[in-house]
C-alpha positions as CSV (number, residue, x, y, z in Angstrom):
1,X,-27.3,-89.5,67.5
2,X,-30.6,-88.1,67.9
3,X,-33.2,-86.5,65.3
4,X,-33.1,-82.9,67.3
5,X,-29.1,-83.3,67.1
6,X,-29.2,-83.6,63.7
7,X,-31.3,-80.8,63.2
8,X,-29.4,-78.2,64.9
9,X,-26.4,-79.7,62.7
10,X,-27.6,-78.9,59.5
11,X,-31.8,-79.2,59.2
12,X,-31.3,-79.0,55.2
13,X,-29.7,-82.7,54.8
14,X,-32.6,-84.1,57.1
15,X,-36.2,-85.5,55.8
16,X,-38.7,-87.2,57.6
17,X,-41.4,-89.5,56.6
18,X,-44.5,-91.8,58.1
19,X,-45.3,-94.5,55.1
20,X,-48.6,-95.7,57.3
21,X,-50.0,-91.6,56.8
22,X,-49.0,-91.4,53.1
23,X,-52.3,-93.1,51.8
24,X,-54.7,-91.4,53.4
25,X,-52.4,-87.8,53.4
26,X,-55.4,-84.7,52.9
27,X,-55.4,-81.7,53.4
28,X,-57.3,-82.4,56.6
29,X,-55.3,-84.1,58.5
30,X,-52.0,-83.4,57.1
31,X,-51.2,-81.2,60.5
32,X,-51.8,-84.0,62.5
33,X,-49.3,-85.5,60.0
34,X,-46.9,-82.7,60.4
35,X,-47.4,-82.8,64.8
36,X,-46.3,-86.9,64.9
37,X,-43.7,-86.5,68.0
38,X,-41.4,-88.9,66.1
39,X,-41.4,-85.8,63.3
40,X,-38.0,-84.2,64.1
41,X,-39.1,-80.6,62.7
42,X,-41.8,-80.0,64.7
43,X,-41.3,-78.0,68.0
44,X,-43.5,-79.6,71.2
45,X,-43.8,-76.6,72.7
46,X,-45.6,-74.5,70.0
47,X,-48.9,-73.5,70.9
48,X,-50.7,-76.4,68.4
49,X,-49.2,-79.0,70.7
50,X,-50.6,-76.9,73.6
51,X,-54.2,-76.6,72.3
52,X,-54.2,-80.4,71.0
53,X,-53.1,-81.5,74.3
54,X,-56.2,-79.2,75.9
55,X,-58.3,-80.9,72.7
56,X,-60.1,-77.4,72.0
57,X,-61.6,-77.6,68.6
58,X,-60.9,-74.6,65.9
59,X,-57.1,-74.2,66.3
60,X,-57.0,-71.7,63.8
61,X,-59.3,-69.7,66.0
62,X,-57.6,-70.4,68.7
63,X,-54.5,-69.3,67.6
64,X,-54.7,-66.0,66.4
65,X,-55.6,-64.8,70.0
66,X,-52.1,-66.2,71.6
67,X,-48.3,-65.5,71.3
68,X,-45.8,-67.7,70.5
69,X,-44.5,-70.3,68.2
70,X,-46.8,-71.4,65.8
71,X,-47.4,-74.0,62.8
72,X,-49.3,-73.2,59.9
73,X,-50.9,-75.0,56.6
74,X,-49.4,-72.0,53.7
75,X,-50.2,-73.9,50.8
76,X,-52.0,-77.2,49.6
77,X,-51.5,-78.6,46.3
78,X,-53.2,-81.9,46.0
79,X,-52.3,-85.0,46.4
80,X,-48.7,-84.7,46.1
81,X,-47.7,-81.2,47.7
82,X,-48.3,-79.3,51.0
83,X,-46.5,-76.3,53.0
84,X,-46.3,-75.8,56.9
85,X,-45.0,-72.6,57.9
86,X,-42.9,-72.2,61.0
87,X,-43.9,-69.0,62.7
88,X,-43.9,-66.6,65.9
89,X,-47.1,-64.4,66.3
90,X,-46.7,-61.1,68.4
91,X,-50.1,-60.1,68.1
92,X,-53.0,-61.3,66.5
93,X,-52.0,-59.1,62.9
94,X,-48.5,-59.3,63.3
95,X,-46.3,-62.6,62.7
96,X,-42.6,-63.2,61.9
97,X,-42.1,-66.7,59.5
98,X,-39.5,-68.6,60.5
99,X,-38.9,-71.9,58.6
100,X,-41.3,-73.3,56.0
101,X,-41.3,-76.9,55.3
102,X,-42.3,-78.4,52.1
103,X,-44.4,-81.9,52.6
104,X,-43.8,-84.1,48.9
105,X,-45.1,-87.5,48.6
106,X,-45.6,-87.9,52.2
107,X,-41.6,-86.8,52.8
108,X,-41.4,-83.8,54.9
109,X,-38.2,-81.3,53.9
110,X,-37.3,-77.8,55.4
111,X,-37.3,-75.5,52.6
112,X,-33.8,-73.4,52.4
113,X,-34.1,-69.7,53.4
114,X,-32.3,-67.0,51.2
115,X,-28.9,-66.8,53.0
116,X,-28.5,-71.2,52.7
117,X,-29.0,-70.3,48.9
118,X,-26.8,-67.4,48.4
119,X,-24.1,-69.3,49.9
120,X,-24.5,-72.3,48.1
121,X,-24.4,-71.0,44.7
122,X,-21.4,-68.4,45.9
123,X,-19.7,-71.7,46.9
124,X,-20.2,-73.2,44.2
125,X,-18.7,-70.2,41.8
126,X,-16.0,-69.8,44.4
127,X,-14.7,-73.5,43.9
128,X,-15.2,-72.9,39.7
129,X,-13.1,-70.2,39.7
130,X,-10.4,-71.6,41.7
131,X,-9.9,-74.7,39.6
132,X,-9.5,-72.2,36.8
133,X,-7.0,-70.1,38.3
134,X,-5.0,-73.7,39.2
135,X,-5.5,-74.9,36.2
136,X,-4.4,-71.6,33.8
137,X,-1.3,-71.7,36.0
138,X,-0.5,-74.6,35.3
139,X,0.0,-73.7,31.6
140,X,2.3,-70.8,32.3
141,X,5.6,-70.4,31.4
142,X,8.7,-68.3,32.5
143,X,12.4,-67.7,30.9
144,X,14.9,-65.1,31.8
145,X,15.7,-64.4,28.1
146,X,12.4,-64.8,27.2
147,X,9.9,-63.9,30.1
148,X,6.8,-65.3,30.6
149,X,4.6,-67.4,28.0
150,X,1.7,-69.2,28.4
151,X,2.0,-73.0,27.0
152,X,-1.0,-74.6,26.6
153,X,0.1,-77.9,25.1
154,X,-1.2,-78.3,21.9
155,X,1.9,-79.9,20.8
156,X,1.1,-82.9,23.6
157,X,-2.5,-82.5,22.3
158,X,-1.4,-83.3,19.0
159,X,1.2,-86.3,19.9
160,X,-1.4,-87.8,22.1
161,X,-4.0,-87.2,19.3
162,X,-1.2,-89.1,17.1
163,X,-0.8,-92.0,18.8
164,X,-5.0,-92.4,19.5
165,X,-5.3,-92.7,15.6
166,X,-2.0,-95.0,15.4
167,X,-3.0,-97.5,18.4
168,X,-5.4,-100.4,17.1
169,X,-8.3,-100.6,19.1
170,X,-9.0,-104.5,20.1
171,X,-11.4,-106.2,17.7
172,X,-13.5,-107.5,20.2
173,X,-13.1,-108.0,24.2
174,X,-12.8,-111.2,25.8
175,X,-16.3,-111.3,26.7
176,X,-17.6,-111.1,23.5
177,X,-15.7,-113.5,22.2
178,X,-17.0,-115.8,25.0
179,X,-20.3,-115.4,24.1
180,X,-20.4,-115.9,20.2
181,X,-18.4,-119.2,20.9
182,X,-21.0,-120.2,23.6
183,X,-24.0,-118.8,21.2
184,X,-22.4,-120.7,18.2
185,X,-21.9,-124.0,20.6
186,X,-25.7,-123.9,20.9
187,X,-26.8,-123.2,17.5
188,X,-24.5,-126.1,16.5
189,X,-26.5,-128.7,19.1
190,X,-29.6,-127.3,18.0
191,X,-29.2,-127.6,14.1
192,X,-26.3,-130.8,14.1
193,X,-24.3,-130.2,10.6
194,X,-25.9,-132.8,7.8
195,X,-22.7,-134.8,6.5
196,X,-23.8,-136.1,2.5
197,X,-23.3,-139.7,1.6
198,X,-21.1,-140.5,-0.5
199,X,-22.5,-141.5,-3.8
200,X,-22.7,-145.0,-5.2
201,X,-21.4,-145.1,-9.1
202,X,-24.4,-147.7,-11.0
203,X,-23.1,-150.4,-12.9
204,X,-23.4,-149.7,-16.5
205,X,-24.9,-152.4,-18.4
206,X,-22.8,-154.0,-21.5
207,X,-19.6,-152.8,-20.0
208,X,-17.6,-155.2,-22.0
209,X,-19.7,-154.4,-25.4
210,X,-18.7,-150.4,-24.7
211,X,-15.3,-151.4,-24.3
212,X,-15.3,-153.5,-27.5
213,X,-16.9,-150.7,-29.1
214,X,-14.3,-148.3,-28.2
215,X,-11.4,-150.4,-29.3
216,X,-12.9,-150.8,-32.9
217,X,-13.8,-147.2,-32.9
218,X,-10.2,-146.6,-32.6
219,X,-9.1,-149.0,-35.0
220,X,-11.2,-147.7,-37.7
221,X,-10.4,-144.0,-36.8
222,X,-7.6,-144.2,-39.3
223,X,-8.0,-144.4,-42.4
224,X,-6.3,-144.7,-46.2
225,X,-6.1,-142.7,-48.8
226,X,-4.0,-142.1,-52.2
227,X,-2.1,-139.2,-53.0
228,X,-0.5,-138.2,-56.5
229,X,3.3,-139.8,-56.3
230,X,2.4,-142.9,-54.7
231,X,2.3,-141.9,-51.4
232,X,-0.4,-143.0,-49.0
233,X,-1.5,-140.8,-46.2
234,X,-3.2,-141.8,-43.1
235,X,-4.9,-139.7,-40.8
236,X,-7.6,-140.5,-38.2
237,X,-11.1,-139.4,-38.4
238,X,-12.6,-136.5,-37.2
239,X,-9.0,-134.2,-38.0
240,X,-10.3,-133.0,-41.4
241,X,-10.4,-129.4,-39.7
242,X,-6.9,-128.0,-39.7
243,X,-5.4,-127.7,-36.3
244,X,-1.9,-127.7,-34.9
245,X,-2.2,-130.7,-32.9
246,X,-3.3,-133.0,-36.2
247,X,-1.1,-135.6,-36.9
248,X,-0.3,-137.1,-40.2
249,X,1.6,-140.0,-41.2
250,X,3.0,-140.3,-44.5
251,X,4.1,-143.8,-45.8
252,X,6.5,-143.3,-48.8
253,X,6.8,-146.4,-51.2
């Protein structure tokens, strides 16, 4: 499909653009820009294409003293911003605009008129309201004892909200738990886990000696003494404080 077709389709959805102009884009030659015959906005038989084609110098001149279509510069906001007006002059005071284009970046758009806008936004408020009226009748209600009711489901609401609060969300997806085992793999090779030795008990010098020690320790932990009424009470040493677990033998002659 060609660019002219898709103009006369809808012009609004269409932009055109030469990257090789966009560095050295001015406000001097930015209608040369906007005449490029690959440019599918511009008309070829407007009177610029006429006087460029007879190369006569001072178009503006030129212009004002012919009738016909016409392309303008309306605006100029350097670097980034320019406006071509589409136009048809009667006379050299009198001119009727028909399209202006907006130039951004280098990008050429047409600029929407007044009736493209209207009807947008009324479409837009249109297609609003009617999934409001679809929706609010969904919600209402009818009963021949009754009559009609609107139900907007607060009791579902309130189940649904229910059964969010009840339902356990998943500690962690699958995912993450990929990529902590993975992370933790690589920690592990990068700092390997130090198993401790296990310690060596040294041998304790005069082993036997201790032992002999002990056993006369124990011997001579009991010990004799005489009680009133011939009785003899033994006891081992270190039990002179009273506790429960002392024990006392008693030896009755």
């Amino acid at each position: 499909m060609s660019g002219e077709t898709k103009i006369s389709e809808n012009p609004l959805f269409v932009s055109w653009v030469d990257s090789a102009w966009i560095p050295v884009l001015n406000q001097a030659n930015v209608m040369d820009y906007f005449s490029e015959r690959t440019n599918p906005f511009y008309d070829r038989t407007c009177n610029n294409e006429i006087l460029k084609m007879q190369k006569l110098g001072l178009l503006d001149a030129q212009l004002g003293n012919m009738q016909g279509t016409e392309y303008c510069l309306l605006h100029v906001q350097e670097p980034i911003l320019y406006v071509v007006r589409k136009q048809i002059r009667h006379s050299p005071t009198q001119v009727t605009p028909v399209h202006d284009y907006y130039i951004i970046a280098g990008v050429i758009y047409q600029a929407p008129d007044i009736g493209a806008v209207l009807n947008s936004r009324i479409l837009t408020g249109v297609s609003h309201l009617q999934s409001a009226f679809e929706e609010a009748r969904g919600y209402a209600r009818y009963h021949p004892s009754r009559g009609y009711w609107w139900d907007f489901g607060k009791e579902k609401e309130k189940d649904k909200e229910e059964k969010d609060k009840d339902k356990k969300e998943e500690p962690s997806s699958m995912f993450q738990r990929r990529r902590v085992d993975m992370l933790l793999d690589q920690l592990t090779r990068q700092f390997p886990h130090k198993v401790p030795q296990a310690a060596v008990a040294a041998p304790v010098e005069g082993g036997e000696a201790a032992q002999g020690g002990g056993a006369s320790e124990v011997a001579g932990s009991v010990k004799s003494e005489k009680v009133e009424g011939g009785s003899v009470k033994r006891e081992r040493q270190g039990d002179s404080k009273p506790d429960s677990n002392t024990k006392k033998i008693k030896v009755e002659r």
